[in-house]
Structure formats: structure tokens, C-alpha cells
N, C-alpha and C positions, 0 to 999 in steps of 0.2 A: 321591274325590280323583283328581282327574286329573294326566296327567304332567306338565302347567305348575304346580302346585301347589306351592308354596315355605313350608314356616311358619317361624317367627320367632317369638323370643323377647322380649317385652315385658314393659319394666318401668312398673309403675304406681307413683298418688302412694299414702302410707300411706291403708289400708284403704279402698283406691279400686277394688281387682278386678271387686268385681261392677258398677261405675259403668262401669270400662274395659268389661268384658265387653258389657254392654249397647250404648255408643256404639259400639263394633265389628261389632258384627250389624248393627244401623242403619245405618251406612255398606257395610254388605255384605261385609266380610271375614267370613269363618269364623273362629271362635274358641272359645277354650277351655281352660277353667280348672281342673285337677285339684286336688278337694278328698276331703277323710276324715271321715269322721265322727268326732265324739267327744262324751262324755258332759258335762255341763255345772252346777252344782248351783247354783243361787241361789236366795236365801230358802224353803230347807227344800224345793225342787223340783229337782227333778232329769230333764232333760231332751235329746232328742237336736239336737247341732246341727253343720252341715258347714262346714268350714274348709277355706281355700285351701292346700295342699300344700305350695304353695312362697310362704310371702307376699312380697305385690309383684310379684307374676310369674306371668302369662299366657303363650298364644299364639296368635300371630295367622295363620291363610291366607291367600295371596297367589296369584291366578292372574297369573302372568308376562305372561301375553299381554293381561290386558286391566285388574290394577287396576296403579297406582303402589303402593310401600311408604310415601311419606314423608308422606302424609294420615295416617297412624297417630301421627305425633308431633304433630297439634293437637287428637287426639280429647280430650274429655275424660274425667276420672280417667289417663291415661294422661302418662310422665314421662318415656319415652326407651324405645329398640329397641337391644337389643343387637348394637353393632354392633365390627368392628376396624377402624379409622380411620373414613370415611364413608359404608362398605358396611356393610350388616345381615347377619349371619353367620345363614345356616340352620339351623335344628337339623337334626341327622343323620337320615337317612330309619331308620322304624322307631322311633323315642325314643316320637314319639306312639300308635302303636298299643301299644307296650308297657306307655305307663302307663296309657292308658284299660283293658286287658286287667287289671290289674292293680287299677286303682281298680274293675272292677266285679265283681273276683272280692273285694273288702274287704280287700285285703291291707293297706292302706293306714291300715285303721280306729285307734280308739285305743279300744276298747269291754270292754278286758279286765275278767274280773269277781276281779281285785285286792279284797281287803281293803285298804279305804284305810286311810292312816295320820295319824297325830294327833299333833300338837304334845306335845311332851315325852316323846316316845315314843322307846326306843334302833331303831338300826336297822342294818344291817351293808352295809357298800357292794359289789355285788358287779361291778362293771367299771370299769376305768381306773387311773390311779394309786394311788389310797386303797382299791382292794383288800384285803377281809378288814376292812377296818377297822370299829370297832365309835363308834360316835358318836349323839350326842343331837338328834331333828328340834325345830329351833328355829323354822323359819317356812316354810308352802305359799306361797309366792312364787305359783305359779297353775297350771294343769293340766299342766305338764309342770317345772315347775323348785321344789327346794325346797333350804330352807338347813340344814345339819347341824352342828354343832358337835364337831370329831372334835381329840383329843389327840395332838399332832404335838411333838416336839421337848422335852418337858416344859411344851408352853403348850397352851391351848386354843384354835384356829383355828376360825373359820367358813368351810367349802365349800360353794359352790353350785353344787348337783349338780341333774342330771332324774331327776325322778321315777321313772322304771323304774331307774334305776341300783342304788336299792336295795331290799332287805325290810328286813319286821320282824326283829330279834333275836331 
């Protein structure tokens, strides 16, 4: 990275990152996409696979001195540069070293070895408002969000809450 080096925060169309990523190289911007791994289960497999960090959102390298920024908003998969009014707002010098640092030390992962949990199973909520709360898992919405059925008020309510929020009872 040289001192004319500018990156910038790009937003792509849905699940278009690694299309944006690729037309980006192509045309010669540096870029880069912080993802995690996480564990994945279909038809009785179980598998590892890496996910964009922040979906819909990349970043792009810019040398000042010699590309334009605005060829970024015909690339395709890509939707718009975050910008305030009709200037592209820089990310903060350091934001990128610290996530790559971070995404290759795995901090980022989602590979905990959790006993999963199972549909009609109690489970007790342990962060956020429903704290302590004791409630019945009703539906894995999908690897990070599930529906619990917790007793609120004298009625039965459905929360949908993430995954890590709670354990088993």
C-alpha cells in the first residue's frame, strides 16, 4: 500500500461479493473481501464454508494518482460506494490491517464445537432482554438465528433470537 492509497467501502447487489470482487481485480483496483468461516450441514453433511463478514460489502483500493473512484459504480455485481453527498468517504487508515489481522488469526470464525440444539428442546436465554428466561426452541430459522417460544405476560410469545444467545436448559 502506498501513500496515494485510498480504500473505500463498497456496496454490492445481494450475493454478488465475490462477482464484485472479481470485476474489481479485473479492472485493477485492489480489493477485498473479509470473510469467516463457519460450519454448514445439508443432507446429513457437514461441511466447511466461508462467508462474507459483512454482507453486501467489500473494499475497494484506489491509487489517487492514477485510478478514478467512479469506474467502480459500473463494475458489475457492484450497487453503490459509500459515499456523503457525491464524495466516497474513506475508510479510517488501520480499519483494514486490523481486520485482515484478525480474520487470519480466526477470530472471526463461527466453528464452535456447541452441542447443537433441537427443535422442542427448552433452552434458557443468556444475553439481552429475555435474560434468564426459560423458553421452548420452536424453529432453526438457519445457522445463526432461531425461534424460541418464551412465556411473557401470562401468554406465550415467539422471539427470534441468534443462536449463541442461548443454551440448553
Amino acid at each position: 500500500m502506498t501513500v496515494e492509497d485510498v480504500w473505500y467501502a463498497v456496496y454490492t447487489r445481494p450475493r454478488a461479493e465475490d462477482t464484485a470482487l472479481d470485476n474489481l481485480r479485473r479492472q485493477g483496483y485492489r480489493a477485498y473481501l473479509p470473510r469467516y468461516r463457519t460450519a454448514v450441514s445439508h443432507a446429513r453433511r457437514r461441511r466447511m464454508v466461508s462467508r462474507p463478514l459483512f454482507p453486501r460489502y467489500l473494499f475497494a483500493g484506489v491509487d489517487r494518482a492514477s485510478m478514478p473512484w467512479r469506474p467502480i459504480l459500473s463494475t458489475i455485481g457492484v450497487s453503490g460506494v459509500v459515499r456523503a453527498g457525491d464524495a466516497p468517504v474513506p475508510v479510517p487508515d488501520g480499519l483494514l490491517a486490523a481486520l485482515r489481522a484478525q480474520e487470519a488469526a480466526g477470530l472471526f470464525d463461527r466453528i464452535g464445537a456447541r452441542r447443537p440444539l433441537n427443535v422442542g428442546e427448552l433452552v434458557r436465554v443468556t444475553v439481552g432482554a429475555f435474560r434468564e428466561m426459560v423458553g421452548q426452541l420452536i424453529e432453526l430459522r438457519d445457522q445463526d438465528r432461531i425461534v424460541v417460544l418464551l412465556e411473557l405476560l401470562g401468554r406465550q410469545v415467539r422471539a427470534q433470537l441468534e443462536s449463541a444467545a442461548v443454551e440448553a436448559a
